[in-house]
C-alpha positions as CSV (number, residue, x, y, z in Angstrom):
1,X,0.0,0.0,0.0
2,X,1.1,3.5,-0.8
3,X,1.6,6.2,1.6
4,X,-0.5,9.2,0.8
5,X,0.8,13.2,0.8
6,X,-1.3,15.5,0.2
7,X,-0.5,19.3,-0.8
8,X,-2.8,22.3,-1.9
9,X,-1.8,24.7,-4.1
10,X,-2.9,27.2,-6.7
11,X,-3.1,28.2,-10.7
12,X,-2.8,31.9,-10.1
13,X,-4.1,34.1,-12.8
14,X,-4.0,37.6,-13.5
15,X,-5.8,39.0,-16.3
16,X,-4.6,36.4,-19.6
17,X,-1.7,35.2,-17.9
18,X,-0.8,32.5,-15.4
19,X,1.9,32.3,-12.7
20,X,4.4,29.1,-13.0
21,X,7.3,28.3,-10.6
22,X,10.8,26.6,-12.1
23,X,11.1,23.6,-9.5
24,X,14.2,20.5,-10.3
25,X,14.3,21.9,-13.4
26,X,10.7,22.1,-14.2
27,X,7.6,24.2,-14.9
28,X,5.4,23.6,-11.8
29,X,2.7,25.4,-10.0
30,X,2.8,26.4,-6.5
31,X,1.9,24.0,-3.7
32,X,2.7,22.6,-0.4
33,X,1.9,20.1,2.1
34,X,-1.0,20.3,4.1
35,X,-0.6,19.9,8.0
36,X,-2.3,17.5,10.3
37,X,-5.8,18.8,10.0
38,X,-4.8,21.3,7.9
39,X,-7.3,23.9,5.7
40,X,-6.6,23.2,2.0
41,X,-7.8,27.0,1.1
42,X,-5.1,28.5,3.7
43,X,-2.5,26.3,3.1
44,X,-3.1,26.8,-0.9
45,X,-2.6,30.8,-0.2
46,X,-0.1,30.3,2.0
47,X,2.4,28.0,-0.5
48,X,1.5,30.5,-3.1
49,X,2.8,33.3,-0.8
50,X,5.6,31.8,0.2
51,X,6.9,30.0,-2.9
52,X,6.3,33.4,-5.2
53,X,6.6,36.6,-2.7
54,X,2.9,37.0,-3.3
55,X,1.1,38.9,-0.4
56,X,-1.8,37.3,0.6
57,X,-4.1,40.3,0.3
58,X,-4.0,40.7,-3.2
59,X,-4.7,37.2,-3.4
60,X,-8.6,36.2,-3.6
61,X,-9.2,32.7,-4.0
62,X,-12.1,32.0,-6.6
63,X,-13.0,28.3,-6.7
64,X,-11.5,24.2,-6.0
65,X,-10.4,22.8,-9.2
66,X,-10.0,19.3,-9.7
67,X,-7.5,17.1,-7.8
68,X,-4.2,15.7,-9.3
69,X,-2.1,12.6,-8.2
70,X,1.4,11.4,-8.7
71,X,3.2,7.9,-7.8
72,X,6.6,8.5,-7.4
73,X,9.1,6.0,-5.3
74,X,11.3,7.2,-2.7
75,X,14.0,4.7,-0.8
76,X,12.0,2.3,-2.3
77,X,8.8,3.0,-0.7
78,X,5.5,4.0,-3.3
79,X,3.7,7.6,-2.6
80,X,0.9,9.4,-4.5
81,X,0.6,12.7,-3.6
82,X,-2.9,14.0,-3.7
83,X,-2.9,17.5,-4.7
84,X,-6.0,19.5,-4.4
85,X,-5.7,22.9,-6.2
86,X,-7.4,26.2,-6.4
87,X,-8.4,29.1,-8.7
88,X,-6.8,32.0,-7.1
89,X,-6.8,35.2,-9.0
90,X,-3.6,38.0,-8.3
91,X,-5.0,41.4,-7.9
92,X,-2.5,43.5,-6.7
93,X,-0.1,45.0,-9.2
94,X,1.1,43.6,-12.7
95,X,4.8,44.6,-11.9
96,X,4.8,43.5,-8.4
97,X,8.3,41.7,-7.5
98,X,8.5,37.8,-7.6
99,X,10.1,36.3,-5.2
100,X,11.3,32.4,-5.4
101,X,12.2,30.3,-2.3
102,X,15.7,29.3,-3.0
103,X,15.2,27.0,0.1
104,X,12.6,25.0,-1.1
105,X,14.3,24.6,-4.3
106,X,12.5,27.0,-7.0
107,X,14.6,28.8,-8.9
108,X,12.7,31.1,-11.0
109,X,9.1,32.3,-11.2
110,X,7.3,33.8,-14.3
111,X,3.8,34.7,-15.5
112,X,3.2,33.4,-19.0
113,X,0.6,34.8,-21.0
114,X,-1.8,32.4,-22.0
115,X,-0.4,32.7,-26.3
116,X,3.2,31.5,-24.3
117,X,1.8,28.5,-22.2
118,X,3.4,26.0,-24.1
119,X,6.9,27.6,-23.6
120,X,6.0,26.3,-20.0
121,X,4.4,23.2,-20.5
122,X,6.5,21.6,-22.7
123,X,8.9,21.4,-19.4
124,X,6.2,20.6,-16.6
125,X,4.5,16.8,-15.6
126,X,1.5,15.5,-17.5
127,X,-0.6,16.6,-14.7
128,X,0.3,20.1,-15.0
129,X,-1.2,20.1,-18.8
130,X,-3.9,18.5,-17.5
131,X,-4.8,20.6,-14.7
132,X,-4.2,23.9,-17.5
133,X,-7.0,22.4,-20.0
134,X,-9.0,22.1,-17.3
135,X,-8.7,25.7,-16.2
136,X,-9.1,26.7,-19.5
137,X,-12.1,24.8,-20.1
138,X,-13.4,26.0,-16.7
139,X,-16.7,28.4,-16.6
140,X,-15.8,30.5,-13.5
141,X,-12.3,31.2,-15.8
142,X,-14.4,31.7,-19.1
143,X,-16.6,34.1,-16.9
144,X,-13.3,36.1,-15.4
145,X,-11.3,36.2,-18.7
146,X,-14.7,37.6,-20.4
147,X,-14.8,40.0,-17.5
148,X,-10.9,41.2,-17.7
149,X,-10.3,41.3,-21.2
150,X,-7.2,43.3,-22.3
């Protein structure tokens, strides 16, 4: 039997673009682990604040997405993470400073607008496309990107 982690994170939108992290070399979206009895909507802000120097007031969280998984070994012992991920929307401003945690191993973050996402996809996990179509796809996004058009 597997052991299960599960994390909460966020796809973080502003206007037609979307907020990636660089993480071991690939494109990835913020998240982090949930605590015993943890709150997956805090600890979703929370990884997004501090993986991306975001401040949690210009953060507004706008609906659950879907859950991912991933099997991965580790000293020969079989996890799947559960991640359960958000819709959060960045409303402070478009120049504001990102910041990457160097301790937790993410080098680099970047908003790419949505004509660029492949440039970050093409170096992010299957369940990263996945999740993105799904956003895409979603009617509280269709709604918002009517709403904020450029």
């Amino acid at each position: 039997m597997a052991d299960k982690i599960k994390t909460a994170g966020g796809v973080v939108i502003q206007n037609n673009r979307i907020l990636f992290i660089k993480k071991n070399g690939r494109w990835d979206l913020p998240k982090g682990r949930l605590k015993k009895r943890g709150n997956r909507k805090s600890t979703a802000i929370r990884e997004i604040c501090e993986e991306t120097g975001l401040k949690k007031k210009h953060l507004k969280l706008l609906q659950a997405l879907i859950p991912t998984y991933h099997h991965f070994k580790q000293n020969g012992k079989l996890f799947v993470k559960e991640n359960f991920w958000f819709l959060v929307e960045y409303k402070g401003s478009p120049k504001a400073k990102l910041t990457p945690s160097r301790k937790e191993g993410i080098t680099r973050c970047k908003w790419f607008e949505l004509d660029k996402l492949m440039l970050a996809l093409k170096d992010s996990r299957p369940m990263i496309h996945y999740l993105i179509v799904y956003v895409l796809n979603e009617p509280v996004y269709k709604k918002y990107r009517r709403k904020n058009k450029n």
